[in-house]
N, C-alpha and C positions, 0 to 999 in steps of 0.2 A: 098147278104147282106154284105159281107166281103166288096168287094169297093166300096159300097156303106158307111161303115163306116168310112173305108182309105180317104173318099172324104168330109166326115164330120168333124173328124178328122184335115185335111190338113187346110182346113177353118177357122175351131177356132184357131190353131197358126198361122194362120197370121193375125186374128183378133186381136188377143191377142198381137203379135208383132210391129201391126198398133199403140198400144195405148203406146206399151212402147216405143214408138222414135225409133224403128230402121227397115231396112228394112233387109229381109228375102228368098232367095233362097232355093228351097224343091228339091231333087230327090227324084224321088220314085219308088218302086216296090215290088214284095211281100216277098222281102229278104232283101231290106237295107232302109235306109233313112237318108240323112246325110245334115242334116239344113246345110246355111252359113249366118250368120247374120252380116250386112251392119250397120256401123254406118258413120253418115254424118260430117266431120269436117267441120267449116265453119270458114271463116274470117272477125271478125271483122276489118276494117282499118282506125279507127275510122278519119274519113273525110278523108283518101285516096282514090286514084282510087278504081275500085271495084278487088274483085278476090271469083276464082267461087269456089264454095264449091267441098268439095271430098267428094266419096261414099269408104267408106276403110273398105275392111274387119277387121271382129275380128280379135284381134292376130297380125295383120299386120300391118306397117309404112304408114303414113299417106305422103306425096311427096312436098317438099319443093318448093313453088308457086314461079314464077317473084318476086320482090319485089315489092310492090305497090309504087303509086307516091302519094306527094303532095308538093303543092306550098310551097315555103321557107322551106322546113324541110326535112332533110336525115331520112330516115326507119330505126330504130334502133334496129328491129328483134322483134320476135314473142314471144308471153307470155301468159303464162296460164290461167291470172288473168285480171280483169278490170284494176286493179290498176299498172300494168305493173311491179310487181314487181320478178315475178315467170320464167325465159325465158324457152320457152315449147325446150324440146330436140327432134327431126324429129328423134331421133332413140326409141322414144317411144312407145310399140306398142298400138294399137287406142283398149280400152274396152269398149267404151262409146262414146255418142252423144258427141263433142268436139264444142268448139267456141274457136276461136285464138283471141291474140287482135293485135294490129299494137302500138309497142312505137315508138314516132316523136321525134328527137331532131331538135332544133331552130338553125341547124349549116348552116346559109347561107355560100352557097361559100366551102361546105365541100368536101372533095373529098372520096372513100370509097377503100378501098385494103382489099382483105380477106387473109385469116392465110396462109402463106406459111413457108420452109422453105430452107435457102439458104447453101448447102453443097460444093460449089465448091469455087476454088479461085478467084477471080476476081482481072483482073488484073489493077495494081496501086491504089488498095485500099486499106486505111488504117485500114479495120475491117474486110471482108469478106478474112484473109487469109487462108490460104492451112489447111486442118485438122479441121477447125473452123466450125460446125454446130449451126446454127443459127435459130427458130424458129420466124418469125415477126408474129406475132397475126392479127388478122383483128378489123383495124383502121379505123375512118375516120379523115384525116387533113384536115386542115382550108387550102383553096385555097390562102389565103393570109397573111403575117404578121401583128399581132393584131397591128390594128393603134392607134392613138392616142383617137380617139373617143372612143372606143371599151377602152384603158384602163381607163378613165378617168372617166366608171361608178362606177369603183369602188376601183381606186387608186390615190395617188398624188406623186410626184418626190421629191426624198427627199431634191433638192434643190430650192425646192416649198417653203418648211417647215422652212428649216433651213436657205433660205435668203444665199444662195449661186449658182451657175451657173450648176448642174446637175440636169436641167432640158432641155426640147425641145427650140429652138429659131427660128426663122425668118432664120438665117444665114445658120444653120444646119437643115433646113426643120422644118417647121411649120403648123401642119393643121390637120381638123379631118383624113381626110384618108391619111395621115404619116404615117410609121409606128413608133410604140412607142420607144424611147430608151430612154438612161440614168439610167437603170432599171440592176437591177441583180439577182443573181438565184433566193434569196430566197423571192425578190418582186416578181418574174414571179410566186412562188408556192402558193404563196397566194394570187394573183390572180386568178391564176385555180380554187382553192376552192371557193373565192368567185364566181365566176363566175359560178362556178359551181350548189352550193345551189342557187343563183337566178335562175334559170332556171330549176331548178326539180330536178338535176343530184345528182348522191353519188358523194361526194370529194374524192379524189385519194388522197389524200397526209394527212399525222395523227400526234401527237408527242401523248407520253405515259405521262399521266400527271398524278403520285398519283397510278400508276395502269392500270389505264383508257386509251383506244384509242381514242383521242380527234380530230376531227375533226375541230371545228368552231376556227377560226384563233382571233379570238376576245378572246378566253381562253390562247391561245398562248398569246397572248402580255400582259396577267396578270401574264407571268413565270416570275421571274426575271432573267436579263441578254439574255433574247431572243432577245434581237433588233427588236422587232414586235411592231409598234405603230402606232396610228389612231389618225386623228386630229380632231378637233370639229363638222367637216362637215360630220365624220364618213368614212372619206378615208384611206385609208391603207395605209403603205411603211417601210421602213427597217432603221432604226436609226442609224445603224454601215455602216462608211466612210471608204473606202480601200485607205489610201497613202502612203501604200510602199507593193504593192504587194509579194515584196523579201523578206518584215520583218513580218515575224509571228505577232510579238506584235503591228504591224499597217497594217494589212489586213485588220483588221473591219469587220471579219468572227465571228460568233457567236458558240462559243464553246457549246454552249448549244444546239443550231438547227442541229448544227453537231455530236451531241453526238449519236454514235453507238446503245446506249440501249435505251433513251427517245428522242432523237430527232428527226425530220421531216423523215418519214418513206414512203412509194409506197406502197398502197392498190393495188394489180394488181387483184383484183375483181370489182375495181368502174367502175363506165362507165362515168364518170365526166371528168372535162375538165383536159390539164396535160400536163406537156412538153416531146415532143416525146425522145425515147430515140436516143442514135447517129446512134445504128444499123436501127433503124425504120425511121432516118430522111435519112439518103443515102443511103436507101433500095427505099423510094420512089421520091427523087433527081435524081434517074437513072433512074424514070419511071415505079420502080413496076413489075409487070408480063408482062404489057406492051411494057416494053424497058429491063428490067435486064437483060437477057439472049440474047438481039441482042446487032447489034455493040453500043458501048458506044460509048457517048459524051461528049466532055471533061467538058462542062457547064454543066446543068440543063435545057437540051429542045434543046442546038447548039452548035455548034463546035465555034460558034462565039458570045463572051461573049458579044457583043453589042446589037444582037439580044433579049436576054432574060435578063440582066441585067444589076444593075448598080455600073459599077466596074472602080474607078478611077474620079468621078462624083462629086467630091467638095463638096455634102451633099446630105443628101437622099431625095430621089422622093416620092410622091404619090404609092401606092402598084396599083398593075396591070396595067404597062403603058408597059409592056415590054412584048415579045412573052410567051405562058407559057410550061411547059414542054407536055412528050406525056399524062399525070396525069390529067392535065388540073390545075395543083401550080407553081403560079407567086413568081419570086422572089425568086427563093431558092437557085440560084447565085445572089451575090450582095446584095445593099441596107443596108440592116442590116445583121452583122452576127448575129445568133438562138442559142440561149442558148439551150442546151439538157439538162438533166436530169441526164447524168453521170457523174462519177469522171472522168479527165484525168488518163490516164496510157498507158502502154505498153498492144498492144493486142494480144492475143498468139490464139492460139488453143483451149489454155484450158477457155478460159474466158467467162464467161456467160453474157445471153441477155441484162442483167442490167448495163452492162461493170466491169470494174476494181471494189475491194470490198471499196477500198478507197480510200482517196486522198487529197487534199489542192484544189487543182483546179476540175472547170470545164470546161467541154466542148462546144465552137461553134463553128458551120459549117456554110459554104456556101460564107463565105468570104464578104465585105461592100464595103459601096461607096468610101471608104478612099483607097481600097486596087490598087496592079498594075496588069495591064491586061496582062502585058510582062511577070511576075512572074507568071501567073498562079492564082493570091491570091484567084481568085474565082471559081476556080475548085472543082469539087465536089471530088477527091480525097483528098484536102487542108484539115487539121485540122485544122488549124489557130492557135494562140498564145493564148493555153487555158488561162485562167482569175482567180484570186479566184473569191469563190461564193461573194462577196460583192464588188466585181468591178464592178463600172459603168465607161459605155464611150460614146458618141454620135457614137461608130459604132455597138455598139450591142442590138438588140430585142430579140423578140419570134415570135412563131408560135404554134399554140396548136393543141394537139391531142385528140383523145375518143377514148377508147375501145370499141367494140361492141360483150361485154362480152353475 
């Protein structure tokens, strides 16, 4: 009668386990019995390839799958929710039936590098020196410098506006796939945000307005003294002219976007569009895990700056006409110099990911079509003659980033 019960018994708990979703393994004998109950995580990929479900014990970590594909859109990581707003942590242990979801960003041409960090010196660089530990986060960049298409959804040149020559021309390259210049920091940041919000993403970049962390750049140009303005067409750009770089009182820097406590700020939890910073852009100039750690090249992809850029070229090219790095990013010698996201300064040991805490100037790498190929100008050790943030010049663009927080 006893195993006969034992077998009755075993029956109904996995009847009973059959209806609650999860599956069930029994030992048995007439001294122990120690269930293990299975629950199935599954992947939604919502229109990617497919990816097969896992059987994960209780208790236990569920195993972090390939990434899934899909046409035109980079895999932006796993999440809890439909809404993709929750991203599921792989060191969570599995209590329950799970469903994953797949967030897609619309980044054609993105390239993807996960979180590393770089402890050693590298030599003839300006940022990875001796003592200097540096975390790069895992990014995807744009394979190419935003061209003129790409900003013209949602920007115009402020000598569009103002009936003056800081804008693109025929002489200095003209056309959708150009890349864009004429442009300075703080049009490239409001850009990112817009760009941003059209396409789903949280904005990276805030000012503190009243209290408030303000994200939509439309409130920014209601501050006064922000230099943020939109023309009737609803385009964006930056009202403050830089003509005398050396002179404070004619920078055409906006003392309010630069203000320490309320002005334009780095969300480092958005996953929105963003200008990489310098350590993130000549982390992946050198190829990333790729290439960092083998022999460098003095370009971005060759020893021979003709191969992959355009340096000394009397005006800029169309983006990706030149060989591209081991990344598979065009362009990151030559063409346009890329404004980053940091102050100029000195960089030590001590200096954190975000670079220097302050500054007048910014940062771009990679060196332009203006530059000389005998000097080196577009070497990825090159910092170039950082700019204030409201200087435009027909040799400098952008190139955007994402976090894939």
């Amino acid at each position: 009668m006893g195993k006969k019960f034992w077998g009755l018994a075993a029956f109904g708990f996995c009847v009973m386990a059959f209806f609650m979703g999860c599956r069930v393994s029994y030992y048995s004998s007439s001294e122990d019995f120690s269930p293990t109950v299975y629950y199935t995580v599954s992947f939604n990929t919502n229109g990617g390839s497919d990816i097969e479900d896992q059987s994960v014990a209780s208790g236990t970590k569920a195993t972090v799958p390939a990434n899934p594909t899909k046409e035109e859109y980079q895999f932006f990581g796993w999440y809890a929710d439909p809404d993709c707003t929750a991203k599921f942590n792989f060191n969570t242990p599995i209590t329950s039936e799970t469903i994953l979801y797949a967030r897609w960003l619309m980044f054609t041409g993105g390239v993807r590098s996960e979180e590393t960090t770089i402890e050693e010196l590298v030599t003839d660089s300006p940022l990875f020196v001796e003592g200097r530990n540096i975390t790069i986060g895992s990014i995807i960049m744009c394979d190419h410098e935003v061209t003129q298409a790409e900003w013209a959804q949602y920007m115009t040149y402020y000598g569009a506006e103002k009936g003056g020559d800081k804008k693109p021309t025929d002489g200095k390259g003209m056309g959708d796939n150009y890349p864009a210049y004429f442009i300075n920091w703080y049009e490239s940041i409001i850009y990112c945000n817009l760009r941003s919000v059209a396409e789903g993403l949280d904005p990276a970049y805030y000012m503190v307005i009243d209290g408030e962390n303000v994200y939509d750049v439309a409130r920014w140009a209601e501050v006064e003294g922000s230099k943020v303005a939109v023309n009737n067409e609803g385009k964006f750009y930056y009202s403050g002219l830089c003509k005398d770089e050396d002179d404070a009182s004619k920078t055409g820097n906006s003392a309010v976007l630069d203000d320490p406590d309320t002005g334009i700020h780095y969300d480092t939890s958005a996953n929105g569009y963003r200008l990489p910073t310098e350590a993130e852009w000549e982390y992946m100039a050198r190829g990333g895990d790729l290439g960092f750690h083998e022999e460098q090249t003095t370009y971005s992809g060759s020893n021979n700056i003709a191969d992959v850029g355009w340096c000394g070229a009397g005006k800029t090219h169309e983006v990706k006409q030149k060989q591209p790095n081991v990344l598979g990013l065009y362009d990151m010698s030559g063409n346009v110099a890329e404004i980053c996201y940091d102050w100029e300064g000195e960089i030590t040991n001590s200096t954190g990911a975000l670079g220097v805490e302050s500054g007048v100037k910014c940062v771009r790498r990679g060196g332009c079509w203006g530059g000389s190929a005998s000097s080196n100008d577009c070497a990825i050790s090159y910092r170039g003659r950082a700019r204030v943030r409201a200087y435009r010049s027909a040799y400098g663009g952008l190139r955007v980033v994402c976090s894939c927080n």
